[in-house]
N, C-alpha and C positions, 0 to 999 in steps of 0.2 A: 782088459778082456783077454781071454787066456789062448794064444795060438793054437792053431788055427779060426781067424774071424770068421771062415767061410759055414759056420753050425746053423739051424734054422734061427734056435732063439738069437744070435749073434747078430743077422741079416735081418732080421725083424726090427731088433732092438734099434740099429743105424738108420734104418726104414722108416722108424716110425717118430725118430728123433729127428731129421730132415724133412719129413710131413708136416710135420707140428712147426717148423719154421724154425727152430734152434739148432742153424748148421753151424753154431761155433760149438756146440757142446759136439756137436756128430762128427765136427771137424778134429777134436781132441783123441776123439777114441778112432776115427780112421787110420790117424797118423802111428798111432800105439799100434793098430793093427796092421801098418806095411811093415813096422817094424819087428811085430814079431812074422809076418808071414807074408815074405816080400816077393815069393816067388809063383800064391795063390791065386789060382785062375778065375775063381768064384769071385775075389775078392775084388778083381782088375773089373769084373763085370760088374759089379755092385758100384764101384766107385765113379761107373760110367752111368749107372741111375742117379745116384747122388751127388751127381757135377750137374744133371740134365736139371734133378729137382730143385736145388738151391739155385740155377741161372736163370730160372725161369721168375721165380720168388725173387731174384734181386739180392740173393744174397750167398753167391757164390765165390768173395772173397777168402771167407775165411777157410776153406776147403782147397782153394786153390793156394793159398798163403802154407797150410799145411803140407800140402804135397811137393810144393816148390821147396820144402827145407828139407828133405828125403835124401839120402846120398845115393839108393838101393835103383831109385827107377829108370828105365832105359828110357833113354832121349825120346825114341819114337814113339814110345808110352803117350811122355808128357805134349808132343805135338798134338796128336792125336788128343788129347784132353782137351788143349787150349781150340784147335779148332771146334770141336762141339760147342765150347764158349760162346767164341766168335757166332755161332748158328744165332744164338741168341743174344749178340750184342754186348758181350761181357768185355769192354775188349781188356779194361787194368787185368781183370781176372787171367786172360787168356797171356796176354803178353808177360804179366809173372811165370807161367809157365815155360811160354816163348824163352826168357831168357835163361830158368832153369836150367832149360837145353842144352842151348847155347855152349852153357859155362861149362856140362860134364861134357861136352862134343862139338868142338868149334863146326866139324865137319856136318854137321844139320844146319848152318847159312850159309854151306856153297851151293851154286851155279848147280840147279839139278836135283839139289839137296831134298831134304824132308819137309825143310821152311818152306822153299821156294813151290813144292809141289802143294802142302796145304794151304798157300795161300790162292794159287791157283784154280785149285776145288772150290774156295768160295764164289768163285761167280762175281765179285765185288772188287773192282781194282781200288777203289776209293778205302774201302773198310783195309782193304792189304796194307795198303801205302799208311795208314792212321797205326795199323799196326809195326811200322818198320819204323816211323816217327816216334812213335811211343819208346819203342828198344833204341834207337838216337839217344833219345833224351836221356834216357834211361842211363847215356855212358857207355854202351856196347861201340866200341866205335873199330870192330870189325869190318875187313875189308869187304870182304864178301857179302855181309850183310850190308855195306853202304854201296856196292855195287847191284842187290839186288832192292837194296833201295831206289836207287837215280831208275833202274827199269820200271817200277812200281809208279813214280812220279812221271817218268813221259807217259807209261802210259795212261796214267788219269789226268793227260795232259796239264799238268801241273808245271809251266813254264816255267816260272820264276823260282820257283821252289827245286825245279830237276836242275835248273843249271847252277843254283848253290851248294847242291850235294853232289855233281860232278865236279863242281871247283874243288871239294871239299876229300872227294877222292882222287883228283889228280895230287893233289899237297898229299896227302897218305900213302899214294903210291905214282912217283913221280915219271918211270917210265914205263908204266899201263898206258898201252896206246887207245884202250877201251873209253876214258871219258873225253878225250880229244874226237875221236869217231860220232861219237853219240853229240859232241855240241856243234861239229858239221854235220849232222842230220839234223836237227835241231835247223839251224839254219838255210839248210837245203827246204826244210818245210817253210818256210816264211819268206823265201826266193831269197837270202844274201845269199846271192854267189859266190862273193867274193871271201866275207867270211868264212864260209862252208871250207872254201879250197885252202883256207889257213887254216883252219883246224885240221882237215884232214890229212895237210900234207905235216902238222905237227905228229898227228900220229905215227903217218910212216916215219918220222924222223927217230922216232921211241923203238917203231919195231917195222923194220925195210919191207917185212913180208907180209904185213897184216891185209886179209882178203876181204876187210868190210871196208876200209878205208879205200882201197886199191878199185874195189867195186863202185862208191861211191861217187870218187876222179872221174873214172872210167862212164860213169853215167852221166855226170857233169858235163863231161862233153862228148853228149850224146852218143855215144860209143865207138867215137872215131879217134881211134890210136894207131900211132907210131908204130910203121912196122919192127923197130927194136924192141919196143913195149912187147909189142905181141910176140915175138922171139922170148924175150926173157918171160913171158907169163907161161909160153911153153916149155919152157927149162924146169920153172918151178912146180910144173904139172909133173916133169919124170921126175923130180925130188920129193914131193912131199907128201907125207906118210900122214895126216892127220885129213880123214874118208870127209868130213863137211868143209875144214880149206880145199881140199881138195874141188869137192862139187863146188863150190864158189869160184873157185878160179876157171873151172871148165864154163859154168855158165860162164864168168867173164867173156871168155873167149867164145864161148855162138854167141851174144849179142852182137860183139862186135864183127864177125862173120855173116851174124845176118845184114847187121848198117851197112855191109859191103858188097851184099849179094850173093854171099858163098852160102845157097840154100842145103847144099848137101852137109858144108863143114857145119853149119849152125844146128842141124839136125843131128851132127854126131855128137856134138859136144851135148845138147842138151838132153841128148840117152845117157852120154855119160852121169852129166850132173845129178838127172832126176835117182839116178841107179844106185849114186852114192848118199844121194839126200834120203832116199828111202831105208836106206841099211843101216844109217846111222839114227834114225827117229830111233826114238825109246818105243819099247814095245808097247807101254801103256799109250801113246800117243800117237799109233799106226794107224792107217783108216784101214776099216775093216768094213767091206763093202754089203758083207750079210747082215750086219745090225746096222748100218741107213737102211736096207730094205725093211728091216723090219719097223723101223723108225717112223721110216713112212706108211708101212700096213698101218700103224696104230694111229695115224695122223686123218689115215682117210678111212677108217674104219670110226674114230672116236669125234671127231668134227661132222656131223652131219647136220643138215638142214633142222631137224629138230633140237641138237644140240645150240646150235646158236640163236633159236627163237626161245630157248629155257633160260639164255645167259644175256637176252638182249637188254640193253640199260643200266645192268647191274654194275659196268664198268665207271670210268670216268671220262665226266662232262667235258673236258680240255677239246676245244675245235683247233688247238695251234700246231699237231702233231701230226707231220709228213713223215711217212713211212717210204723210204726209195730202197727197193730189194731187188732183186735177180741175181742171177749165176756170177759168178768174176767176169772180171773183163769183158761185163754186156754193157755198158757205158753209163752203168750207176753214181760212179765220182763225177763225171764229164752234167750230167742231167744234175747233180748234186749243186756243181758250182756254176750254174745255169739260172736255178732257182733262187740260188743265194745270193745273184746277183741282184734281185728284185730290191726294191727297195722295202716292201714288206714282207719279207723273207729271212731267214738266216738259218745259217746252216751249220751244225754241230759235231759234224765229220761222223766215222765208224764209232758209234756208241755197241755197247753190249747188255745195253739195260732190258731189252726186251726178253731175251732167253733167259737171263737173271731173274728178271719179274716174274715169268712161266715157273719157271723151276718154286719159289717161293709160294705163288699161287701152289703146286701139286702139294707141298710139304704142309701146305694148311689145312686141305682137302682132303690128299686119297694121291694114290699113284698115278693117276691117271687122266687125259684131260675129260673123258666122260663123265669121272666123278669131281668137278670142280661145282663148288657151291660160290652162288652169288657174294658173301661174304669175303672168301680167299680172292675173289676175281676183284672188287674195290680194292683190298689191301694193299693188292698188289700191283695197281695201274697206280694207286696214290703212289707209292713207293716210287713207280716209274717216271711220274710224272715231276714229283721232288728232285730224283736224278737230274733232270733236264732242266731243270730250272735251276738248279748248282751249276751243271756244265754251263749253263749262257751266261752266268754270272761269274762266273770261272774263266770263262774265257770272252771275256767284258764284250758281248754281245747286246744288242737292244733288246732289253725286258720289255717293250712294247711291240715288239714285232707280230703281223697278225698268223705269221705262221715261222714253224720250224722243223727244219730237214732235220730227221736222224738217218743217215746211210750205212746201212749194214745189210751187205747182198746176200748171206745168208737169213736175212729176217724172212726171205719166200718161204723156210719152211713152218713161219708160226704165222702164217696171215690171219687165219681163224683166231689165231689168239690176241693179236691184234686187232680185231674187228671186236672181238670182246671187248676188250682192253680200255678200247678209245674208240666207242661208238661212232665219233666224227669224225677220226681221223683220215687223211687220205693218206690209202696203201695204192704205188704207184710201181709195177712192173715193168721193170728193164728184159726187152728182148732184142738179141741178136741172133745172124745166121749160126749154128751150132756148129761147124765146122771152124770159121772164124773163132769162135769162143774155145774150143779143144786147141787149138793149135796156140791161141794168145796166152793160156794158163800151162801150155807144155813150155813155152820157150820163156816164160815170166819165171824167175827164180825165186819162190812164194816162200815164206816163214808161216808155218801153223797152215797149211793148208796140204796135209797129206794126201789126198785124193790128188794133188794134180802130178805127182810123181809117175804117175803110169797111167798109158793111155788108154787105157782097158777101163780104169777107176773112173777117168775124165767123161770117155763115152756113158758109161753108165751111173754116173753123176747127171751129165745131162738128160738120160731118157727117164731116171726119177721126178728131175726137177721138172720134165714135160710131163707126166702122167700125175705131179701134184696140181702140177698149173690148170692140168683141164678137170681136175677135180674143185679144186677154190672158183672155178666159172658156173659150178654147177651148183653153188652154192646161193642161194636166192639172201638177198641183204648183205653178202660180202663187201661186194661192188671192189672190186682190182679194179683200178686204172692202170689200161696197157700201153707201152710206148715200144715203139723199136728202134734202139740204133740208128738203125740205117737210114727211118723218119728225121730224126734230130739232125741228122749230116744233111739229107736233100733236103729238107722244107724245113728250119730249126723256129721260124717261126710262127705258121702254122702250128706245127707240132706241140709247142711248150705252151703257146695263148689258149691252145685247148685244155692241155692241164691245170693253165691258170684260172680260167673260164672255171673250170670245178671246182679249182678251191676258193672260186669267188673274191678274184684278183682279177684286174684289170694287165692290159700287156703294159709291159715297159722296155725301153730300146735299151738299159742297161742290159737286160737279160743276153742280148747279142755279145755287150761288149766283157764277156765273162772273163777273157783271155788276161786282161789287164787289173784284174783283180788284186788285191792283195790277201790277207789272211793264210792260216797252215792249210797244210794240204800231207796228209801222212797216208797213205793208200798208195798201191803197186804204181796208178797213174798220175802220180804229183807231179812228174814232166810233161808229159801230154796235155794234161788239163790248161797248163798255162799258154799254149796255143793256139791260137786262131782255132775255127774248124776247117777240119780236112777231110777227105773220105780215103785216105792214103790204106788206112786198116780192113775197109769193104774188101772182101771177095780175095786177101791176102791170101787167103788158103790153098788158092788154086796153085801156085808157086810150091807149096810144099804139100804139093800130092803124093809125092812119096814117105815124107814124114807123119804122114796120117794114113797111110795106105792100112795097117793093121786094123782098124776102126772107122776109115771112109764108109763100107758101106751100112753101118748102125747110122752114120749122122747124115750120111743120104736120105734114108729113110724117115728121120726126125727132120731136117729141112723139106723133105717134102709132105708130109704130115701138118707142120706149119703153114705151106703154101705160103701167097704173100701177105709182106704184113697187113693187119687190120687199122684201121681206120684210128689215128690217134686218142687218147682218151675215152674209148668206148666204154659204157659204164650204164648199168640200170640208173643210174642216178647219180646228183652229182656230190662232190666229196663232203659239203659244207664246209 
């Protein structure tokens, strides 16, 4: 075909030969066409219909086989191809691409990189990790790419599998303090102490100044250090130049300031930390507090009472799925491994399948949750409900258990979708004093939670999260089960028999003895949780009045809006 491909009959012709299902012939004459005209705009957009139409068909090998033998096309091109793949499952397809990449630009599987961002888009930590497995096997045995493998396998909690490919890149890169870190977090989650502190302190032995190891020590025990420790963390605060060590080490030092009662020094340090944590986020991953508002307009504008009687039943049957959401640090891990302690219970830690499954529901549908059709809403609870039935097999939990916690504190903003979702599931809301909650997520040093960098985000974090909450109560057939904090601390058994009571469980006194538990525990509060109960955290805030001073009087006002708590489990009806 004669350069330029981009002619109408040229674009027909490719069009109507990938229609017809013969994308090895389409795939011959694409390849003829980057090479005469590899730098045509029409052509990049044509080949983005023709990857869409042949993945869809099942037969987008041979189109991707041709593209991946191209010497002309730029790396991010080919990313950018292979995930639309992915959209549809393609994965050999897509990871031919994948490694195309790769081989013209090592620099698309680093830490940041182009890889590491489109796998991130997918919403699927399972589909990412299948694809880093794939480019493994494949032979790639890139350092960057096996380091952004071992992150892809913790987090699809893939134990056994992340700690062979951190063994796999400590032998490849002998003094990277990064997979000695990561197998003392590994262990910090399953309580060996003791391990934990031998990996960690293997790392510092690799690199004297690593601030995730040093954090890690440092939390180990409980953030009580040696005043030369704390001297020398201060030495390394006026030396070092890299803005996230940096915030790391400063938080270091306010926790440890707070465990000591220096409420003013833990209040400086943690302006510092959040100030450098915020400058260094990438700009695509800032929170940007005008589009959650708008998030939310469309949430309580497209969820209404008629919208969930057009969508009711059309989900899935599954009665085993506990939904526990609320705001950070409102005592959703703590209620978590509460429940899990039941013996009919078990609990699956922070899943992200729910937002995953929403998103996939819109892409079937329409943009929108107003236009979700009963069809897209089945697909995509099965979809969900598969997830969860991997993760307890995954992570050799009781397949007969009559119910199971997924805890993700962000899931308060999809509870409608949720209540689609999983007609009988119980969605169970964590609330805390709000000033408590601003103050607990300003001095918690968060990964992936940009709003809690500045207290202005924090306060008006929280009065969205209250103006959605008294929206989902006004929703007839949601049914929220509420709990507060501060119930679980005074009366914890009361409190939880009444949640049980719903989901149609009897009480059990293991639920008391939750503290001596075993199982991971990967959440901000993996320390705390294994604790007796305490009420040490109630009414903290009053102490660091002046660290809240700039947004005291917003959470004034939302604490007294809330008044006091309501009555545990209150609920039109009960969960099934």
């Amino acid at each position: 075909m004669p350069a330029p491909i981009a002619t109408a009959a040229g674009i027909a012709s490719l069009r109507a030969l990938a229609r017809s299902g013969r994308c090895a012939d389409a795939a011959d004459t694409l390849q003829r066409a980057w090479q005469d005209a590899p730098h045509d705009p029409a052509l990049a957009t044509l080949t983005d219909e023709l990857l869409t139409l042949a993945a869809r068909q099942r037969q987008a090998g041979p189109i991707a086989t041709a593209l991946a033998g191209l010497p002309l096309i730029a790396p991010q091109r080919l990313v950018h191809w292979a995930q639309s793949l992915l959209r549809e499952r393609q994965l050999e397809a897509a990871c031919m691409l994948f490694a195309r990449a790769i081989a013209i630009e090592p620099r698309v599987a680093a830490p940041g990189g182009v890889l590491a961002t489109a796998l991130r888009q997918l919403d699927d930590v399972d589909l990412a990790g299948a694809v880093l497995a794939r480019l493994a096997a494949d032979g790639i045995d890139d350092p960057d790419l096996l380091r952004l493998r071992c992150e892809y396998l913790i987090a699809g909690e893939r134990r056994a599998e992340a700690g062979d490919a951190l063994d796999r890149l400590a032998r490849a890169c002998p003094n990277d303090a990064y997979p000695w870190v990561e197998r003392g977090r590994l262990a910090l989650a399953r309580d060996d102490r003791a391990q934990a502190r031998a990996h960690l302190l293997a790392a510092l032995q690799r690199h004297a100044d690593n601030v995730a190891a040093t954090w890690e020590l440092a939390q180990l025990d409980d953030w009580q250090v040696e005043p030369a420790q704390v001297e020398a963390l201060r030495a390394r605060c006026r030396s070092e130049r890299d803005p996230k060590a940096l915030a790391g080490l400063h938080a270091i030092l306010g926790r440890v300031a707070d465990r000591q009662g220096d409420v003013a020094g833990a209040a400086q340090h943690a302006a510092i930390a959040n100030s450098l944590l915020a400058a260094c986020t990438p700009a695509a991953q800032r929170y940007d507090p005008a589009a959650h508002a708008v998030f939310v307009d469309a949430i309580v504008r497209d969820c209404t009472p008629e919208w969930l009687r057009r969508l009711a039943g059309t989900g899935d049957g599954d009665r085993r799925p506990v939904f526990v959401v609320g705001l950070p640090r409102s005592g959703t891990t703590l209620l978590e491994r509460m429940l899990a302690a039941h013996p009919g219970i078990i609990g699956v830690g922070e899943q992200a399948f729910a937002i995953a499954a929403m998103r996939r529901a819109l892409r079937l549908s329409g943009a929108s949750l107003a236009a979700l059709t009963p069809a897209a809403v089945q697909a995509a609870a099965a979809w969900h409900r598969q997830q969860l039935d991997e993760r307890v097999q995954r992570l050799e939990l009781d397949t007969a258990a009559a119910r199971i916690v997924d805890k993700m504190p962000d899931n308060y903003l999809l509870a409608g979708w949720l209540r689609v979702a999983f007609p009988h599931a119980a969605i169970i809301h964590c609330q805390r004093d709000p000033r408590d909650v601003a103050l607990s997520c300003w001095l918690t040093h968060f990964s992936g939670v940009p709003w809690s960098c500045s207290l202005d985000h924090i306060a008006g974090r929280i009065e969205h999260h209250r103006r959605l909450l008294r929206h989902w109560r006004t929703l007839p057939g949601l049914n929220l089960l509420e709990v507060h904090y501060e119930d679980i601390i005074a009366t914890p058994r009361q409190t939880v028999s009444a949640l049980l009571a719903a989901m149609g469980l009897p009480w059990h006194d293991d639920v008391l003895a939750f503290a001596g538990r075993g199982g991971h525990v990967t959440s901000a509060s993996h320390r705390q949780v294994r604790e007796p109960l305490h009420g040490r955290s109630i009414g903290r805030w009053h102490a660091h009045r002046a660290t809240l001073q700039s947004v005291l009087p917003r959470l004034h006002a939302i604490a007294a809006v809330d008044g006091s708590p309501p009555a545990c489990g209150t609920s039109s009806r009960d969960a099934d």
